[in-house]
N, C-alpha and C positions, 0 to 999 in steps of 0.2 A: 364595642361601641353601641349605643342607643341615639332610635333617632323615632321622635313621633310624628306621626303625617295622618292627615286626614285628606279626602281626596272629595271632588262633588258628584264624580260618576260612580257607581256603585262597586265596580271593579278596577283595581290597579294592574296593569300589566308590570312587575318588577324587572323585569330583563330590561326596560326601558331606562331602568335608573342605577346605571353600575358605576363602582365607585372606584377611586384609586386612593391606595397609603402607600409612602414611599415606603420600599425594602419589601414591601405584600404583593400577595395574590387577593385580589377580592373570588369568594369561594360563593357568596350571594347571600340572600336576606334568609333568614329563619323564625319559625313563630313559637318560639321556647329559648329561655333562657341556657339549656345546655345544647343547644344548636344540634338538635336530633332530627326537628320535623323543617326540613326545606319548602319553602312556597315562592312559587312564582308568579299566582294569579290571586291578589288578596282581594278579597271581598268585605266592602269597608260599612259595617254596621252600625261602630261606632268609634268612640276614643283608641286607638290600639296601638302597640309596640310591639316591634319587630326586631331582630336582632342581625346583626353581621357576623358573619365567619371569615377571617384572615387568616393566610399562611404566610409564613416567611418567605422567602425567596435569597435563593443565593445565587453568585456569578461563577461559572464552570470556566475560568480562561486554560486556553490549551495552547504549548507553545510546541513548536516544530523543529526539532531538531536533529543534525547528524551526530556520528559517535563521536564528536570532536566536542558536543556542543555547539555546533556553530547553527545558527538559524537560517533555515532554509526554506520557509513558507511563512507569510506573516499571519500572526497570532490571531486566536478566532475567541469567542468569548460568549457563551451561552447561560440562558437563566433559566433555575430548575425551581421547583416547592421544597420547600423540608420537607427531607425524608423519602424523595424522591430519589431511584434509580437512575441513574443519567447512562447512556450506552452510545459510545463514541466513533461514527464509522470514519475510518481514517483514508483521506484521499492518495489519492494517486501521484506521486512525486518522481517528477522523469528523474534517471542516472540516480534515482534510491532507490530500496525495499527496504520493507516496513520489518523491523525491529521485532518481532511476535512475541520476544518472552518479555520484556520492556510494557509491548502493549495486554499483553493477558495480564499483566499487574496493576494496573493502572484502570481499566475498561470495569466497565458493572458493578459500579460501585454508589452507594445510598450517600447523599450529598447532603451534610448538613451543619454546611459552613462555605463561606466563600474558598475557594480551592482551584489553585493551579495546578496542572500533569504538564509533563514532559515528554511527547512521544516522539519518539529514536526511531531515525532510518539509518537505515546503513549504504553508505555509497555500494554504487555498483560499475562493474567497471564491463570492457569488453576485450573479445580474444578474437582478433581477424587472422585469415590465409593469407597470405601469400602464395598461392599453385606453381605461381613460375611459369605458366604455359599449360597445367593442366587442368584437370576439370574444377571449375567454382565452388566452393564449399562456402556456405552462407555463416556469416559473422557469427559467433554467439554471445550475446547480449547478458544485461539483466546478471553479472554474476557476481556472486559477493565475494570480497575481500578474505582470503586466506583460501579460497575452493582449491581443490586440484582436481588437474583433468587428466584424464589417459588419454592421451594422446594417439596411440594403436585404435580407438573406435574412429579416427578420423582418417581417412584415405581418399587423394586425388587419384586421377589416371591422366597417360598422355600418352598419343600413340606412336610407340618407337621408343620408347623411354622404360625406366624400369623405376618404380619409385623407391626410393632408398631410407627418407623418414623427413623428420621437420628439423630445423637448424633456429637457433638464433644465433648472430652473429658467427655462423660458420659452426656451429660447434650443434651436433646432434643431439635432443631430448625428445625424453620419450612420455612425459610427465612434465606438466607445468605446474605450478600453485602461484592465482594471480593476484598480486598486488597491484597493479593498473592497468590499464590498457596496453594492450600489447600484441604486436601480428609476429607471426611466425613464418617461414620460410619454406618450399618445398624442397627438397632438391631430388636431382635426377643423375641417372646413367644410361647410355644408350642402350639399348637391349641388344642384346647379341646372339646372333642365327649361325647356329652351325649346320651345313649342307657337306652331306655325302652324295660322292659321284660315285654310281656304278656303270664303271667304264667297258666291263664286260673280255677285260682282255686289253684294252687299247691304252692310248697315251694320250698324252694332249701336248699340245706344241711347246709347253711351260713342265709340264711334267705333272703329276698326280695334284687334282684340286681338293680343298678340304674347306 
């Protein structure tokens, strides 16, 4: 686009007159028809022409989804230059984590065309104690769908007790792989003290204790 202006003060400040085309970047005025030499401050001596530089512009919409597809953050929609690198920091979404091979595919990538992504969180679920009486073990959180845990790095105490292992529904494991939320059981046995008497010779009114 061309546009000629003459002005009656000797200098124009051009940052004063910035333009908008729909689907554009205005990029600003230039004083060469190949838009090499940028000017911001023309100095007006006589008849002159100036030139514009536009960019395209496109729309980055990003849609938020879990592994089902289902939407779980409403949609956000950002606008870049042709040819621009767009770099996506993906928020924070309670009861998900974030997808990484999903999002390494998708992230830092030259935009030059309007374009939707889809980035994938994956539900997370959590694994509580139940102690039963002995000491609190703190929830564990934040864990994805199919994990397994060893079970053996976890241990309550309680005193008088012996602990024996974790139950669901009565039935002992030693290894979980979670599919949802789910508490576990402690269970116990009393602990049992064996005393020897050294009687020295003698008896006791019951007969020998052990």
């Amino acid at each position: 686009d061309r546009e000629t202006d003459s002005h009656k003060h000797p200098t124009i400040n051009l940052n004063n007159y910035p333009l908008t085309k729909e689907g554009y970047v205005f990029e600003g005025y230039y004083e060469d028809e190949k838009l090499t030499n940028k000017v911001t401050n023309l100095l007006v001596t006589n008849n002159q022409t100036i030139y514009t530089k536009w960019t395209k512009k496109y729309t980055l919409t990003i849609n938020y989804l879990d592994e089902n597809n289902k939407i779980i953050k409403n949609q956000e929609s950002f606008e870049y230059k042709e040819g621009e690198t767009y770099t996506i920091t993906p928020p924070v979404i309670n009861g998900y984590v974030l997808n990484e091979e999903n999002f390494n595919k998708i992230n830092n990538k030259v935009i030059m065309s309007n374009k939707s992504v889809n980035i994938i969180y994956d539900k997370t679920y959590t694994l509580s104690f139940n102690t039963n009486g002995g000491t609190t073990l703190r929830t564990i959180s934040s864990i994805k769908k199919g994990t397994t845990i060893n079970l053996n790095n976890y241990v309550s105490h309680r005193n008088g007790y012996d602990f024996k292992g974790w139950t669901i529904n009565d039935n002992y494991i030693s290894n979980i792989t979670i599919t949802n939320n789910i508490t576990i059981t402690a269970s116990w046995s009393p602990t049992i003290y064996h005393i020897t008497y050294n009687l020295d010779g003698g008896v006791t009114p019951r007969g020998n204790l052990s």
